[in-house]
ZAROMI-908916 format. One record per atom (N, C-alpha, C): residue in three letters; atom name; residue number from 1; x, y, z negated. Coordinates in steps of 0.05 Angstrom, whole numbers, plus 5000, padded with zeros to 4 digits. Each point is the difference from the previous one (the first is absolute). Example, Ala and Ser with C-alpha at 12.3 -4.5 7.8 and 13.67 -1.06 7.14 Angstrom:
residues 2
  type  atom  seq    c1    c2    c3
   ALA     N    1  5264  4886  4844
   ALA    CA    1  4982  5024  5000
   ALA     C    1  5018  5024  5000
   SER     N    2  4993  5021  5014
   SER    CA    2  5016  5024  4999
   SER     C    2  4985  5022  4986
END
This chain:
residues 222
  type  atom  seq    c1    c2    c3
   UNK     N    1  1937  7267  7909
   UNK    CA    1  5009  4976  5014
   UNK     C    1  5030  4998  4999
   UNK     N    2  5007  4982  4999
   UNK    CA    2  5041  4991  4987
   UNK     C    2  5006  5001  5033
   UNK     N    3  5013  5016  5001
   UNK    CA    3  5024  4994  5016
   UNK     C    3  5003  4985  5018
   UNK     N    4  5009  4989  5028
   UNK    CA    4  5007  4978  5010
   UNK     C    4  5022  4992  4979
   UNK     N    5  5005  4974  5006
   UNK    CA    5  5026  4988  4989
   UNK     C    5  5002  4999  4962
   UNK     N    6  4988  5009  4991
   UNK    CA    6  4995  5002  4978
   UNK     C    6  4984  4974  4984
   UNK     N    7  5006  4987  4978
   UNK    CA    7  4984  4981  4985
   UNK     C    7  5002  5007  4973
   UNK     N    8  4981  5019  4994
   UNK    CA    8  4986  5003  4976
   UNK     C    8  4993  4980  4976
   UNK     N    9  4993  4976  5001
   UNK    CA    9  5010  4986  4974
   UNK     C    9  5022  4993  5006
   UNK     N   10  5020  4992  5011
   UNK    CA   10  5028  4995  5006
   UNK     C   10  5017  5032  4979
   UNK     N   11  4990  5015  5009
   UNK    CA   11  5008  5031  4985
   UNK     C   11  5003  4995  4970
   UNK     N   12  4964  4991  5000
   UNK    CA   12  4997  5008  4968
   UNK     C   12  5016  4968  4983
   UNK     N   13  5013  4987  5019
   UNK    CA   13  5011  4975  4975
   UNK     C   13  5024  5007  5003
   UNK     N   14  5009  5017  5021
   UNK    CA   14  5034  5020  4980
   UNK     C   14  5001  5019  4986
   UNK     N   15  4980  5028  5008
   UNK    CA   15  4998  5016  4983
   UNK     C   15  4981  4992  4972
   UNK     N   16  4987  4985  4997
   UNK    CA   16  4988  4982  4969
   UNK     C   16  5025  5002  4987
   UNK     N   17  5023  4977  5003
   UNK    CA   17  5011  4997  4982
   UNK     C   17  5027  5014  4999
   UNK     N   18  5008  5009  5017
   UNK    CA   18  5018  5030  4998
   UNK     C   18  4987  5022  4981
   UNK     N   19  4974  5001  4998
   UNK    CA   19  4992  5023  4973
   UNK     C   19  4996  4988  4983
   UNK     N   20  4990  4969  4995
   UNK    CA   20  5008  4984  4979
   UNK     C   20  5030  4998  4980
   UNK     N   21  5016  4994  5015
   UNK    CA   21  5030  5000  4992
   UNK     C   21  5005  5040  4981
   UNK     N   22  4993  5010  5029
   UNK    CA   22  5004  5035  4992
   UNK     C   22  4992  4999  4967
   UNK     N   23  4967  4993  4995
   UNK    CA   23  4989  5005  4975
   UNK     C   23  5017  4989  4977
   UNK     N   24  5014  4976  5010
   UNK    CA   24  5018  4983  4978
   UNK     C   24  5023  5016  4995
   UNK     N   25  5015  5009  5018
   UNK    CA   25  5020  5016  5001
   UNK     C   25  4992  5027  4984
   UNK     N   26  4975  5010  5003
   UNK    CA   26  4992  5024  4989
   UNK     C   26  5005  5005  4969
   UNK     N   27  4987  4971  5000
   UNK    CA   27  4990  4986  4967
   UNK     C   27  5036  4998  4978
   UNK     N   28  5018  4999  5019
   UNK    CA   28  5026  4992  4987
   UNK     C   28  5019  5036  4998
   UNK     N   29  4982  5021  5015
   UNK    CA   29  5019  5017  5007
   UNK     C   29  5004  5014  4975
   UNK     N   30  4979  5002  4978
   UNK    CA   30  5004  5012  4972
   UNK     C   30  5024  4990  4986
   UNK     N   31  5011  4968  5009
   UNK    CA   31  5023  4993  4989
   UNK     C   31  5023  5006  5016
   UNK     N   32  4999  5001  5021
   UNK    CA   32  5024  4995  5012
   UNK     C   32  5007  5039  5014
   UNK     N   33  4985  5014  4987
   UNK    CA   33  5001  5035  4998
   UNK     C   33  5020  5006  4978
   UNK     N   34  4995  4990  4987
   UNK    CA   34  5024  5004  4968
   UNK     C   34  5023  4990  5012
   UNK     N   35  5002  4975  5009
   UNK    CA   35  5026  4979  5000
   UNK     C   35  5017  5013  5020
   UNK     N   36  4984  5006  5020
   UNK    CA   36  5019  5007  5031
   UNK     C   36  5004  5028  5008
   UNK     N   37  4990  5028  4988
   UNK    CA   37  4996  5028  5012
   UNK     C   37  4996  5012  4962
   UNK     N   38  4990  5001  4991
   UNK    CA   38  5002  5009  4979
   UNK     C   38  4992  4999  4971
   UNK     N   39  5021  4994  4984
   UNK    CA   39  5006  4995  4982
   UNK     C   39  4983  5022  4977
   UNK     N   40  4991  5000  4981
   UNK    CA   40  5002  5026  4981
   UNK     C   40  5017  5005  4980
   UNK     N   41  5017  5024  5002
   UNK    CA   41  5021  5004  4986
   UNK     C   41  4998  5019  4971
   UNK     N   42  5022  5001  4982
   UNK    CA   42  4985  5013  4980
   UNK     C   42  4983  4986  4978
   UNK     N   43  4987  5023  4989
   UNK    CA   43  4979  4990  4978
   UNK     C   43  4980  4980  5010
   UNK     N   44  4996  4977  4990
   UNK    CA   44  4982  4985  5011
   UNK     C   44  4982  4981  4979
   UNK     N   45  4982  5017  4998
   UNK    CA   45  4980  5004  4976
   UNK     C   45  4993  4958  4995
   UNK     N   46  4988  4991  5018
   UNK    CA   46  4999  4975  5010
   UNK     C   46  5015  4978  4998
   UNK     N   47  5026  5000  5008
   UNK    CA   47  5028  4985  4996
   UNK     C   47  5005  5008  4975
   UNK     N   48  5000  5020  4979
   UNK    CA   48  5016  5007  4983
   UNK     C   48  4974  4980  4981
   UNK     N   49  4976  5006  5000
   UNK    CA   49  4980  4983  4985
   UNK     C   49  4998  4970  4999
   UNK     N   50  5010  4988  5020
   UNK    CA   50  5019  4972  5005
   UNK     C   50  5016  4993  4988
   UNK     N   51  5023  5014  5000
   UNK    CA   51  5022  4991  4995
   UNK     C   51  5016  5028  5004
   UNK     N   52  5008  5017  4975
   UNK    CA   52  5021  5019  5005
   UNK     C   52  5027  4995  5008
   UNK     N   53  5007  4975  5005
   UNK    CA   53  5025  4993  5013
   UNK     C   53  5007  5001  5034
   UNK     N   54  4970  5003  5012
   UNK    CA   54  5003  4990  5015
   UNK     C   54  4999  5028  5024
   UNK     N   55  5015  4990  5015
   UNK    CA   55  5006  5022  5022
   UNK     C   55  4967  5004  5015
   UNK     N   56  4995  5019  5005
   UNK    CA   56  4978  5002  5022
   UNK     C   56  5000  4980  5024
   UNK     N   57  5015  4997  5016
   UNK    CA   57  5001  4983  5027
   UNK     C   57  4989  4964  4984
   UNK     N   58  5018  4997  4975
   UNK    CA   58  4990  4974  4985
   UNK     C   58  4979  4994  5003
   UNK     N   59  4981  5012  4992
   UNK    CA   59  4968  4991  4992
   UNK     C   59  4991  5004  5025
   UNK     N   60  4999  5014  5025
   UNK    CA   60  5001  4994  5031
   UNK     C   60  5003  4974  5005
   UNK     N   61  5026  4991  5004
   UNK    CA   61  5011  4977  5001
   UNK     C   61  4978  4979  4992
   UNK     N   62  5008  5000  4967
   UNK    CA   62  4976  4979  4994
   UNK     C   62  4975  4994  4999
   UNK     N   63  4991  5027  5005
   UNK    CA   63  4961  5002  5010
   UNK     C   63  5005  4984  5035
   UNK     N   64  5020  4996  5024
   UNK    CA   64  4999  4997  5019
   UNK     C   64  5011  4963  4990
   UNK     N   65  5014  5005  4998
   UNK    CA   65  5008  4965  4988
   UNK     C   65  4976  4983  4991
   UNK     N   66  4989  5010  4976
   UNK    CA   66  4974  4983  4987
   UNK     C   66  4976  4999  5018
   UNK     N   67  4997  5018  5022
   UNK    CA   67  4973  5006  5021
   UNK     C   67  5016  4976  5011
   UNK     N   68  5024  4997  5021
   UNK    CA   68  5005  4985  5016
   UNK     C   68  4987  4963  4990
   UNK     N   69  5018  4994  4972
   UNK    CA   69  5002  4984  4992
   UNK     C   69  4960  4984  5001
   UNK     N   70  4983  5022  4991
   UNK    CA   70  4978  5005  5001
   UNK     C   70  4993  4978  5021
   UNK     N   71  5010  5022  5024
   UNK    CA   71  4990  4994  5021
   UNK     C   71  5002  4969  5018
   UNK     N   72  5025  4994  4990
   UNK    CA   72  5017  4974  5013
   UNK     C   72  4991  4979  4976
   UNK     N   73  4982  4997  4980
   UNK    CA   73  4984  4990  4987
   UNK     C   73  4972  4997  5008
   UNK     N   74  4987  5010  5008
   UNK    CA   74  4976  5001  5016
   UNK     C   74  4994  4980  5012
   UNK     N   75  4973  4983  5002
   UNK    CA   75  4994  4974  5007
   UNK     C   75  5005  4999  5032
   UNK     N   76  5001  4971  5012
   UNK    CA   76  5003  4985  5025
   UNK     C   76  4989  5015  5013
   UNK     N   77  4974  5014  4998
   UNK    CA   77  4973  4993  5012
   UNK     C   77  5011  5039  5018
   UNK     N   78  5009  5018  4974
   UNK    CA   78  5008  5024  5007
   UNK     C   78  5021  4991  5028
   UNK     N   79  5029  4989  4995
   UNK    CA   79  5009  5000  5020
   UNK     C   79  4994  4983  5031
   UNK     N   80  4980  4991  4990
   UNK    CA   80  4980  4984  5028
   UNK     C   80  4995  5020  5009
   UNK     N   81  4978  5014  4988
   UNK    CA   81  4987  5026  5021
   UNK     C   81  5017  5016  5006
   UNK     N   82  5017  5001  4989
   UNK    CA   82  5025  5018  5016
   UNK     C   82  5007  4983  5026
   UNK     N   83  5012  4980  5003
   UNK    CA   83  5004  4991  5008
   UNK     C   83  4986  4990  5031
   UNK     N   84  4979  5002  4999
   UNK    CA   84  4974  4996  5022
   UNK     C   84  4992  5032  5002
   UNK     N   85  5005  5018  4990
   UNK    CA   85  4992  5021  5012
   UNK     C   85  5028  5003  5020
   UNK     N   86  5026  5002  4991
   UNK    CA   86  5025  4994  5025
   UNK     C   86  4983  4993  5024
   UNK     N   87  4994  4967  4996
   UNK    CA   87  4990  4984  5023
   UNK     C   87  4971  5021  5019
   UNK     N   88  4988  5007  4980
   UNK    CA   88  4979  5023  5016
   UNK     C   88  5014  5017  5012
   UNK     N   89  5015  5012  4996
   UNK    CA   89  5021  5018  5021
   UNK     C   89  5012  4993  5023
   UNK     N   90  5015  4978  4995
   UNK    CA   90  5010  4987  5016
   UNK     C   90  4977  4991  5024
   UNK     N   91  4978  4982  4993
   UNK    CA   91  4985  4996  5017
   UNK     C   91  4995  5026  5017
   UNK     N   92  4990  5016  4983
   UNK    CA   92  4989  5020  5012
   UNK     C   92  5017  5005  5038
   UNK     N   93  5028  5016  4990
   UNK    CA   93  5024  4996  5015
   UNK     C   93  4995  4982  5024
   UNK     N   94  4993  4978  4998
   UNK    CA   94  5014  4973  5014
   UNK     C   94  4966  5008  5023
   UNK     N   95  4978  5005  4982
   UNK    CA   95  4977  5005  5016
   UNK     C   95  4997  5021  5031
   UNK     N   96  5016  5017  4985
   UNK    CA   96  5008  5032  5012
   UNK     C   96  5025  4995  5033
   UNK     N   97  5019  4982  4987
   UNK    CA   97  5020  4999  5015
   UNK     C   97  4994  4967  5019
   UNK     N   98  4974  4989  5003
   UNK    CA   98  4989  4982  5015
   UNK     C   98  4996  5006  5023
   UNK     N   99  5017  5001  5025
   UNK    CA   99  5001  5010  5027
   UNK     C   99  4989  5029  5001
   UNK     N  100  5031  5014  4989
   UNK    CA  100  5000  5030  4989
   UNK     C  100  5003  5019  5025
   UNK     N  101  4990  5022  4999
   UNK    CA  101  5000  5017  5017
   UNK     C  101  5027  5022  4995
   UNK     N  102  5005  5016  5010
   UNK    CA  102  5025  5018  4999
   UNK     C  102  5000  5011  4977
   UNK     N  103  4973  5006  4993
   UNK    CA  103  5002  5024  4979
   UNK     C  103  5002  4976  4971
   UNK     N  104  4992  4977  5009
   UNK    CA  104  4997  4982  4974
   UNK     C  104  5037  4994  4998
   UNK     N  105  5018  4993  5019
   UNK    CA  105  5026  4992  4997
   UNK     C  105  5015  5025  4987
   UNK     N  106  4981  5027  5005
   UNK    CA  106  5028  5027  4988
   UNK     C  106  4987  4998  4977
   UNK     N  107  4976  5005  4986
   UNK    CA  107  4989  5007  4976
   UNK     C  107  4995  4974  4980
   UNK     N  108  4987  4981  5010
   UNK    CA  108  5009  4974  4980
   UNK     C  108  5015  4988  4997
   UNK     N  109  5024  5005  5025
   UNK    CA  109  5017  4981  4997
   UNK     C  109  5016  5013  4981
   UNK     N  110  5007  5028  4999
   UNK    CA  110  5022  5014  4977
   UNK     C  110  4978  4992  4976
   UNK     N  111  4979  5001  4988
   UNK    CA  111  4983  4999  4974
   UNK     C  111  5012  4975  4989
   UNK     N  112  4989  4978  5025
   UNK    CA  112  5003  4965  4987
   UNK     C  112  5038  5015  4998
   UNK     N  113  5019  5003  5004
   UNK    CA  113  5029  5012  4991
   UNK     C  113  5003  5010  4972
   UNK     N  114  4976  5015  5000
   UNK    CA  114  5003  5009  4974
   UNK     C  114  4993  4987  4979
   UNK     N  115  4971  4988  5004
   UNK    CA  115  4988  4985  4992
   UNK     C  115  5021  4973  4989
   UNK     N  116  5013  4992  5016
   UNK    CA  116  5029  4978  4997
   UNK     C  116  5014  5011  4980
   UNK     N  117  5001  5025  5002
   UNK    CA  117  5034  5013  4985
   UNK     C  117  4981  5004  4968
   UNK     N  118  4984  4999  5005
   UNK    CA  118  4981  5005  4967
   UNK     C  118  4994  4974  4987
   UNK     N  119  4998  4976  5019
   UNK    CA  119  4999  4974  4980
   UNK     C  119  5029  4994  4990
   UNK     N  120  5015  5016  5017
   UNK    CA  120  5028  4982  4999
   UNK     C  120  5019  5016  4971
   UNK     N  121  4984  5021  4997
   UNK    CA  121  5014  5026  4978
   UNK     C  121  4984  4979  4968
   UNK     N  122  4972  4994  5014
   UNK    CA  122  4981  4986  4982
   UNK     C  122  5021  4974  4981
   UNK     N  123  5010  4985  5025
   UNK    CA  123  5014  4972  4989
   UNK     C  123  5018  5009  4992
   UNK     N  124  5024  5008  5012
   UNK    CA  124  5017  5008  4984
   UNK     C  124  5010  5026  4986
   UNK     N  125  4986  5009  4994
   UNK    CA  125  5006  5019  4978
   UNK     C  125  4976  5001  4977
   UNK     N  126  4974  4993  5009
   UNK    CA  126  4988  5013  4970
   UNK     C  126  4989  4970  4992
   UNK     N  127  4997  4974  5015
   UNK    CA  127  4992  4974  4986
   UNK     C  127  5032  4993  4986
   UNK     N  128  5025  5004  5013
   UNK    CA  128  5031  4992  4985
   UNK     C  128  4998  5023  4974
   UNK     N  129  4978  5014  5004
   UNK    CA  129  5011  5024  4980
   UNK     C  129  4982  4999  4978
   UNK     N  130  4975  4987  5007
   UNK    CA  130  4990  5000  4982
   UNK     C  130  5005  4971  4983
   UNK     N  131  5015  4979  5005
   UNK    CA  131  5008  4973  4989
   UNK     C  131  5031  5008  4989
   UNK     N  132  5009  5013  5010
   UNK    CA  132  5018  5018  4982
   UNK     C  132  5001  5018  4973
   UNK     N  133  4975  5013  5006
   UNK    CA  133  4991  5011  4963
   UNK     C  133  4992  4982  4987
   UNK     N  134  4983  4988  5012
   UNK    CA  134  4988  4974  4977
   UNK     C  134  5023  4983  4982
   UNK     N  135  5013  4993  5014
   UNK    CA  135  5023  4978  5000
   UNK     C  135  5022  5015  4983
   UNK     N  136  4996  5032  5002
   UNK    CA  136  5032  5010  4984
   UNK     C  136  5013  5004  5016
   UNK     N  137  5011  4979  5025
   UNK    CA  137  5021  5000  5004
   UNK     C  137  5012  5024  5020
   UNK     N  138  5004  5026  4987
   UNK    CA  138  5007  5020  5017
   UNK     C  138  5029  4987  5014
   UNK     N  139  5015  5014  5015
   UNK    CA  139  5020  4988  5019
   UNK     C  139  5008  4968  5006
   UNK     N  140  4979  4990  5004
   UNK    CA  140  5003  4972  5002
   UNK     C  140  5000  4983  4977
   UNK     N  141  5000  5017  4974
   UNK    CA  141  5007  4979  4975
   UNK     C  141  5001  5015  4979
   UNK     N  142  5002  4987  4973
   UNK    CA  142  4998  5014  4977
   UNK     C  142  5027  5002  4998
   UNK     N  143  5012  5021  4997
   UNK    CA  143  5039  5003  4990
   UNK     C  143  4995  4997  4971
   UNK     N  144  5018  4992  4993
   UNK    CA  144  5015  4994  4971
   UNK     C  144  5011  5024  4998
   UNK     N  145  4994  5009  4968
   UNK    CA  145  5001  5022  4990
   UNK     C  145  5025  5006  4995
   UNK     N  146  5018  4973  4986
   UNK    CA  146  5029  4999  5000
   UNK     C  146  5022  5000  5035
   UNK     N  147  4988  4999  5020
   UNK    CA  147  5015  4993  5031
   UNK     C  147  5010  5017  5000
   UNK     N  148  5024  5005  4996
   UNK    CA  148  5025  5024  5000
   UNK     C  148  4999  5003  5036
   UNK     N  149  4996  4985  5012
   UNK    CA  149  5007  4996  5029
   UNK     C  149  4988  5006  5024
   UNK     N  150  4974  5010  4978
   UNK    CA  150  4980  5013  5028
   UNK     C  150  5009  5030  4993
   UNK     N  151  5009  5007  5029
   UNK    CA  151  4998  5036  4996
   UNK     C  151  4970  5016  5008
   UNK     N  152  5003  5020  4997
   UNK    CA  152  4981  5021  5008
   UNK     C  152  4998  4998  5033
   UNK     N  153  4974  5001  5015
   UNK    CA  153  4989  4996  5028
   UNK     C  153  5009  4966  5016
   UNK     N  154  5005  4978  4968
   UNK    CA  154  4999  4977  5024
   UNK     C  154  4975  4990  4997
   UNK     N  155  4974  5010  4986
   UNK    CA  155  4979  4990  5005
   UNK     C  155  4976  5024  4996
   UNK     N  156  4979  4990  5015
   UNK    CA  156  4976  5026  4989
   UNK     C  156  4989  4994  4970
   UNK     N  157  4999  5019  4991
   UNK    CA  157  4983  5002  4973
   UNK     C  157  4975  5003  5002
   UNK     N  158  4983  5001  4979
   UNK    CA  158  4980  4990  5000
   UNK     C  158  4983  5044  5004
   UNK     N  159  5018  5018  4995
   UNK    CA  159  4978  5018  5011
   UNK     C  159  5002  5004  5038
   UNK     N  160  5028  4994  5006
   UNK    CA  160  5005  5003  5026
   UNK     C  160  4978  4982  5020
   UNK     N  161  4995  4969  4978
   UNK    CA  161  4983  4978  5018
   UNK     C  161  4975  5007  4997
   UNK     N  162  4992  5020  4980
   UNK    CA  162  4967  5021  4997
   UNK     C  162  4999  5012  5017
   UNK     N  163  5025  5016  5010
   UNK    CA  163  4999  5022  5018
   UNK     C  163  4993  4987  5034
   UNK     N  164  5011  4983  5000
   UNK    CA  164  4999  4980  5030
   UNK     C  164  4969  4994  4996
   UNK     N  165  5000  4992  4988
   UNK    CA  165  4964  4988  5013
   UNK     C  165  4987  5031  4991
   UNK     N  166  4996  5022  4989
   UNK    CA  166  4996  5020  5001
   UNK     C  166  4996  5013  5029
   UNK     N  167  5027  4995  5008
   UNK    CA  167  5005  5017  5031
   UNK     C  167  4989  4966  5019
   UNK     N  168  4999  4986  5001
   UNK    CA  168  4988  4982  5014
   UNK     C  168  4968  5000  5003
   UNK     N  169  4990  5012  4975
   UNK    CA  169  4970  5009  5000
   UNK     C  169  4995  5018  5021
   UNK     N  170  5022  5018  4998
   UNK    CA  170  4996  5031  5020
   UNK     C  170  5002  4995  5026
   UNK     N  171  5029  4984  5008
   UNK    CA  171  4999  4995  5024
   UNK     C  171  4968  4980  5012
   UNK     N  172  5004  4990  4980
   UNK    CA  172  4966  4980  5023
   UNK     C  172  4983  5016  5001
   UNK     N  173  4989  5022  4983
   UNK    CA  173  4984  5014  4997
   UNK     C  173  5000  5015  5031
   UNK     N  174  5028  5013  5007
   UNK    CA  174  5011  5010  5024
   UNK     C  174  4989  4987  5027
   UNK     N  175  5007  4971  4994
   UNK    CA  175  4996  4987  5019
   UNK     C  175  4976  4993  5007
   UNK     N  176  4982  4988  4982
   UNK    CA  176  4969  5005  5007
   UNK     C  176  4990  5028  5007
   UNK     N  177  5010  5022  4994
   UNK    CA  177  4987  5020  5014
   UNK     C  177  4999  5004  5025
   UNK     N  178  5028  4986  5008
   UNK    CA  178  5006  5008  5026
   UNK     C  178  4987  4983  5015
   UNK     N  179  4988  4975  4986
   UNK    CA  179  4978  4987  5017
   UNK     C  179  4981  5008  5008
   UNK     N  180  4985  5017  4981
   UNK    CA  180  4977  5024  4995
   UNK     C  180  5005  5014  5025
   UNK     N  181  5022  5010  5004
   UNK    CA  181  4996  5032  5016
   UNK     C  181  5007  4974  5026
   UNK     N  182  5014  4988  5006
   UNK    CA  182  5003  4986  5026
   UNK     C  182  4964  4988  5011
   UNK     N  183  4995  4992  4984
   UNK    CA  183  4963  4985  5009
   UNK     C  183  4981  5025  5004
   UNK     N  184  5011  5023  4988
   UNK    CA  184  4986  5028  4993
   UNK     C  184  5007  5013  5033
   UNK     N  185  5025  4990  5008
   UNK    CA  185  5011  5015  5023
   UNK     C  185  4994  4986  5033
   UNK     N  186  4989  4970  4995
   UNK    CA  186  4987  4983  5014
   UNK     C  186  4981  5012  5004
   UNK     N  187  4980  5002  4981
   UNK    CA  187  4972  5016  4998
   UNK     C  187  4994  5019  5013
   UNK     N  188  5021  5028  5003
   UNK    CA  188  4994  5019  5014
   UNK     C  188  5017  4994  5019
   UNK     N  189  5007  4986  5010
   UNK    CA  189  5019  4999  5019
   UNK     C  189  4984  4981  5031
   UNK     N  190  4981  4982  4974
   UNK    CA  190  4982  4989  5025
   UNK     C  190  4973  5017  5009
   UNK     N  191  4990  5014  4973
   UNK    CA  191  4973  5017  5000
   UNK     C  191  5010  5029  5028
   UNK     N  192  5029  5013  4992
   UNK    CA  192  5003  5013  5023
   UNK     C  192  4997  4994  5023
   UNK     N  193  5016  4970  5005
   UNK    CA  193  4992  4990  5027
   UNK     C  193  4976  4990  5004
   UNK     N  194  4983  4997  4989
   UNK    CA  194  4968  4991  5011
   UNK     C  194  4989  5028  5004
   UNK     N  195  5012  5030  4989
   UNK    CA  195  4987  5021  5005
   UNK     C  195  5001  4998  5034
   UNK     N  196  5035  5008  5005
   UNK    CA  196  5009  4994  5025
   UNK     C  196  4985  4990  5025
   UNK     N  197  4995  4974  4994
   UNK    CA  197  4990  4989  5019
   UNK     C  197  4968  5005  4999
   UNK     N  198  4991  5004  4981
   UNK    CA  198  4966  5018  4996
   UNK     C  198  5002  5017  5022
   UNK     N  199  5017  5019  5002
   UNK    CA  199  4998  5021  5001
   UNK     C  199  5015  5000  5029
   UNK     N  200  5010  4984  5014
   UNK    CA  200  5014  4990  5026
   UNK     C  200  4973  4994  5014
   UNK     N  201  4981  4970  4984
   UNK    CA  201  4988  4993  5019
   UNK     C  201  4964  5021  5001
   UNK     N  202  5005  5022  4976
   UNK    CA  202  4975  5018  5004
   UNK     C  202  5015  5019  5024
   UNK     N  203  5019  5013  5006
   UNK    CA  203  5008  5006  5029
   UNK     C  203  4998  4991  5020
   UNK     N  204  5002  4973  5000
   UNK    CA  204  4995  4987  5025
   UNK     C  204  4973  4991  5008
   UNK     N  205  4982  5001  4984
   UNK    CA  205  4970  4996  5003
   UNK     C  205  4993  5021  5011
   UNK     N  206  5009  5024  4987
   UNK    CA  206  4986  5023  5005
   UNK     C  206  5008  5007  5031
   UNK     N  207  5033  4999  5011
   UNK    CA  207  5009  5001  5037
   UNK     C  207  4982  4974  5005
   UNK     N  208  4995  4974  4994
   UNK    CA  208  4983  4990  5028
   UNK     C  208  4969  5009  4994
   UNK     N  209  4993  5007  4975
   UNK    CA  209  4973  5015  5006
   UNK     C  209  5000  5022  5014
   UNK     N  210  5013  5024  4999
   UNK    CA  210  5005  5016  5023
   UNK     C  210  4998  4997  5019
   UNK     N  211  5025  4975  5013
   UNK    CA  211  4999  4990  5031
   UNK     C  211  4971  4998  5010
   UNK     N  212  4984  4982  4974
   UNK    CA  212  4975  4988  5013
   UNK     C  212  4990  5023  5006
   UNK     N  213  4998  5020  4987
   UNK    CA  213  4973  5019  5002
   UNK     C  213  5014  5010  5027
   UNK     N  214  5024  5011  5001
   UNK    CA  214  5008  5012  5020
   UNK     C  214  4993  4991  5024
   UNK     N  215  5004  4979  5009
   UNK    CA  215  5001  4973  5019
   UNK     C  215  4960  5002  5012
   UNK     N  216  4993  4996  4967
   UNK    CA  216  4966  5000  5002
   UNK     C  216  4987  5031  5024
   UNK     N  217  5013  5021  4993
   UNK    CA  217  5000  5016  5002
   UNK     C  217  5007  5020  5032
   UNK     N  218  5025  4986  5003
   UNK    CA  218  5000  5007  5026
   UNK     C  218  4987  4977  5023
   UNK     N  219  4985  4975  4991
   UNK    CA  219  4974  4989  5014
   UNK     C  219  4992  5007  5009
   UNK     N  220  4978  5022  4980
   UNK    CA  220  4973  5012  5005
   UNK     C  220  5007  5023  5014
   UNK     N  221  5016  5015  4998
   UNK    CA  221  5011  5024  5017
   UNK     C  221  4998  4982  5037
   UNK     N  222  5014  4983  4992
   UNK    CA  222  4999  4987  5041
   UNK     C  222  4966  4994  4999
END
């Protein structure tokens, strides 16, 4: 039996698509493992069969570039369901926090927080980032090869702008977990307190059944 205060499909339409998103994120981490933490250095049997010119981190790079590009090609219909699974979350949220109880203002109210800070990493960093690879245009624009005039660090390059939506993958990844363990921490947080009060009002049944017998008891004695 759930909990007081608890709404179980309300639950399952945030935690649904918080492990939805996770799986997507999962799905990207083979690329963005090379790009952001480690590189392979050395002989590289693989890259050298490519292209012996090419640095190891290179062919990283461009296995993560051509997936993205991939991806930000992908029909309407893909970013709809993305798109309406958000809205499933969100509902979910809005269901939960419908004349919320205490424990609903500490635990969903920080989730729908997080929940916020994960669409908002979503818009701007990995939908700008991914219309960014497609487009070329690493630092805002294509530089001219001849521009004597741009120096070194006045714009991001195009592995630094891999690396950003790389670590933008991680952080949401972060952030949805922490949705996980916050709804996870609701859960036992309300199931303890229904033990509580189980277990309050099996004490107190048990003193006025006592009283009675007692009460019953010294009756028959008069």
């Amino acid at each position: 039996m759930p909990a007081k205060g608890t709404s179980p499909f309300a639950t399952f339409l945030i935690i649904g698509p918080t492990c939805f998103f996770l799986g997507i994120l999962f799905a990207l981490f083979p690329y963005d493992y090379h790009v952001l933490w480690s590189t392979p250095t050395g002989d590289a049997g693989f890259t050298h069969a490519v292209d012996p010119s090419l640095k190891p981190s290179d062919l990283y790079f461009t296995l993560q570039e051509n997936h993205l590009k991939f991806l930000h090609a992908s029909p309407p219909l893909i970013s709809r369901i993305l798109h309406i699974v958000v809205g499933t979350g969100l509902l979910g949220f809005m269901l939960k926090l419908y004349k919320p109880s205490e424990a609903n203002l500490l635990f969903d109210g920080a989730s729908l927080a997080l929940y916020m800070c994960g669409i908002t990493v979503y818009v701007a960093n990995i939908v700008k980032g991914l219309r960014t690879v497609t487009a070329g245009a690493y630092g805002g624009g294509v530089v001219p090869e001849d521009a004597s005039y741009v120096e070194e660090g006045d714009y991001i390059g195009r592995e630094d702008s891999l690396k950003v939506l790389a670590a933008s993958n991680t952080i949401l990844a972060l952030v949805l977990c922490g949705v996980l363990i916050l709804q996870a921490g609701q859960w036992y947080a309300q199931r303890k307190e229904a033990e509580e009060i189980e277990e309050m009002d099996k004490v107190r049944d048990e003193k006025k059944k006592a009283a009675k017998e007692g009460g019953a008891h010294g009756k028959k004695k008069q």
